[in-house]
C-alpha positions, 0 to 999 in steps of 0.5 A, a space after each residue: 292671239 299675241 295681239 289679243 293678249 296684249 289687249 287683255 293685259 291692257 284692260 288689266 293694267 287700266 282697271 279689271 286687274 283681277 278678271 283680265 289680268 286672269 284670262 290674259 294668262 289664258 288667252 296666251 296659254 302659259 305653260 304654268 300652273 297658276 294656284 286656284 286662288 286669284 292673284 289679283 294684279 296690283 294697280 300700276 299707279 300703286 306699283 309704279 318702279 317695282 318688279 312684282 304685279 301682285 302680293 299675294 299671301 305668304 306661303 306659310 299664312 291661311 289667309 289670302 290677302 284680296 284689294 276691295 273698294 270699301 265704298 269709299 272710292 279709295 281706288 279712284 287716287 291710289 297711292 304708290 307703295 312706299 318703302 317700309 323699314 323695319 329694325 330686327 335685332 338678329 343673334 348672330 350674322 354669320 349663316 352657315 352652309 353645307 351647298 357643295 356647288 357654292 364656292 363659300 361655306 358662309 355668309 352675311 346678308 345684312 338685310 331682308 328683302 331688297 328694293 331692286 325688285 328684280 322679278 327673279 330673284 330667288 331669295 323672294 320666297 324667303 320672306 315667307 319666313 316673315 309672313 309677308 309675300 314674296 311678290 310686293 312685299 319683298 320689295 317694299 318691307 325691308 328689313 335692317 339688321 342693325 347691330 351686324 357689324 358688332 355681332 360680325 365682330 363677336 363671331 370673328 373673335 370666337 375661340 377656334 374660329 377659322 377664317 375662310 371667305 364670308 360671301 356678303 349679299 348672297 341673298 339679297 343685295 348689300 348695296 340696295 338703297 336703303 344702305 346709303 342711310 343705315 351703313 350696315 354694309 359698311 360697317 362689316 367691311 369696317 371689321 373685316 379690314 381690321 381683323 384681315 378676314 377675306 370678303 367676296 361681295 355681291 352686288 348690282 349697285 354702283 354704291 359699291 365704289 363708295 366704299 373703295 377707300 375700304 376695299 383697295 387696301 384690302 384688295 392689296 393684300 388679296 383680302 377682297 373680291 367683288 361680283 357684279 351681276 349683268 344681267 342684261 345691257 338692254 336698259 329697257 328689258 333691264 328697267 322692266 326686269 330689275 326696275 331700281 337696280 343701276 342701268 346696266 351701263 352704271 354696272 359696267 362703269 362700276 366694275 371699271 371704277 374697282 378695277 381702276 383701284 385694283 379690286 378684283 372684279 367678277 361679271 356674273 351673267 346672272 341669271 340667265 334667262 332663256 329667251 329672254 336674254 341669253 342671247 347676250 351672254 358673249 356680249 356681256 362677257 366681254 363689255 364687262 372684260 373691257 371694262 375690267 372684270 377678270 373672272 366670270 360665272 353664271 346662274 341659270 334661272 331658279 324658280 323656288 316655290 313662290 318665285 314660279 308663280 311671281 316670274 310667270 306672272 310679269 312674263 305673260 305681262 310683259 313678254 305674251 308672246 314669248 311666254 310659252 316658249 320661255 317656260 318650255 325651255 326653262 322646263 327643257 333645263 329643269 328635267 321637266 319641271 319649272 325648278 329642279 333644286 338638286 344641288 348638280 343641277 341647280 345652278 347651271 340646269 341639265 339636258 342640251 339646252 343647259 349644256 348648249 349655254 353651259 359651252 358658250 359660256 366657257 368658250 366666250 370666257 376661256 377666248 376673253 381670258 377669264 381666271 380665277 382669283 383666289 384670296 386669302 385667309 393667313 393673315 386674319 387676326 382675331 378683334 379684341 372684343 370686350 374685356 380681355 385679362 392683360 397678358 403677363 408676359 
């Protein structure tokens, strides 16, 4: 049956990428409920280096967005999808939270969408808010919060402001890379330096170290952390999972580079995806202690809303015959369903497949010698922003 699949999905990557693509999910009888509306898989040529097969309509739109040829041949030489900047004006920058099973009440996520592709990310859904798709379109409009760095500056230097740790790139990633060109990240690491306000960072990107003349003497003065997602160090399953995100051995020489420079460095084994790479989660942990990372954590695999429909579709695609095992096993962690957002459960997932997970991981970073780095807040001075009355005394 695998072999009949894999010929299916063939078809659909060659031409019939609608009617193949359709029955192939059949043929390998994935545990997911697909809508009843067609999502018709993208031309590979057209979606060459991306994560997501399809790009179908937002959730909060009424119409389903389907490729036809127009009689103009226009499907005989398909152009690759390119990548589209959009600038948004935003009023503030600073989001707040009140997640009990987060470590930071706020954060700062200098762009939407992200050009990694990575096929799990759990923010796609969010793009629905833009009335674009969180398959292809996640991946290819981003959009630049330009001005972050001034509104950062202005939130910081509001009366009563208490500083604790602003998370950067918690929903999509800082170092993605249309940063090399507009610095966006930079420039709130520019006025978090200044005003000594405590920053933990997410990223998969080895353009992290450019911003090292910044980051270690904040590092000194324990202002700093930053997290580095591993997810795989299989380059293959890596490419095809996270396609323009670093090789998983840039990561490693990453998280080597900032702990050369003295940045606190954390592996996140994230996320964890059963079946598919959860056999690594040793591994990972201690080629990332080697290469320097001194606190760890994971994330179980979270499928919100439109991200279940955009994971299984590349799963029955590229793993058919693993798919139904997957699924079972993630509904195994999830109390029967796919995605269970309750804030005890989300992370970390529920019943002994989680827990058996859960045990590895502690047992494999308790034996590493994994901690906890704190950072701290007393030293924050508040920007002088805009025009102040001079003091008189």
């Amino acid at each position: 049956m695998a072999s009949a699949a894999k010929r299916l999905i063939e078809k659909a990557e060659r031409a019939d990428w609608r009617g193949a693509a359709r029955r192939s999910r059949a043929a390998i009888g994935a545990v997911v409920d697909f809508s009843a509306e067609e999502r018709p898989i993208v031309d590979p040529a057209r979606r060459r280096g991306r994560g997501a097969l399809s790009n179908p309509s937002g959730r909060f739109e009424r119409e389903q967005r389907v490729a036809s040829d127009d009689g103009w041949n226009t499907f005989d030489e398909p152009e690759a999808l390119r990548t589209n900047i959009h600038v948004e004006r935003a009023r503030t920058i600073v989001t707040r939270n009140d997640s009990p099973d987060i470590s930071f009440d706020r954060s700062v996520n200098p762009y939407r969408g992200c050009e990694h592709g990575c096929v799990y990310c759990y923010a796609r859904p969010t793009h629905a808010y833009m009335g674009l798709s969180s398959g292809l379109d996640f991946e290819t409009e981003i959009f630049v919060k330009e001005g972050a760095a001034q509104l950062l500056e202005r939130e910081l230097s509001a009366p009563g402001y208490s500083p604790k740790t602003i998370a950067i790139g918690a929903n999509t990633d800082p170092y993605q890379p249309v940063e090399k060109r507009y610095r966006i990240t930079r420039g709130l690491l520019e006025v978090a330096s200044r005003a000594d306000h405590p920053i933990g960072i997410v990223t998969k990107s080895s353009l992290v170290t450019r911003d090292i003349d910044l980051l270690a003497p904040m590092a000194r003065k324990g202002l700093v952390k930053v997290a580095i997602s591993v997810t795989t160090l299989d380059p293959a399953l890596a490419r095809a999972m996270e396609p323009r995100a670093a090789a998983p051995e840039r990561r490693l020489a990453t998280i080597e580079a900032l702990s050369a420079a003295g940045i606190p460095v954390t592996v996140l084994v994230a996320p964890i995806i059963p079946g598919i790479n959860d056999a690594e989660i040793e591994t990972i942990l201690t080629r990332a202690h080697a290469a320097g990372a001194r606190e760890a954590g994971y994330v179980m695999l979270r499928l919100p809303l439109e991200l279940r429909e955009v994971f299984s579709e590349w799963l029955v695609t590229h793993f058919p015959d693993k798919a139904r095992h997957v699924l079972s096993l993630v509904r195994s962690a999830r109390d029967g369903k796919l995605y269970d957002p309750s804030f005890d459960k989300r992370m970390t997932g529920d019943g002994p497949y989680a827990w058996m997970l859960g045990r590895r991981f502690e047992v494999a970073a308790a034996r590493l010698g994994f901690s906890h780095t704190r950072l701290r807040s007393d030293l924050f001075r508040a920007p002088r922003c805009g025009a102040e009355q001079l003091s008189l005394f």
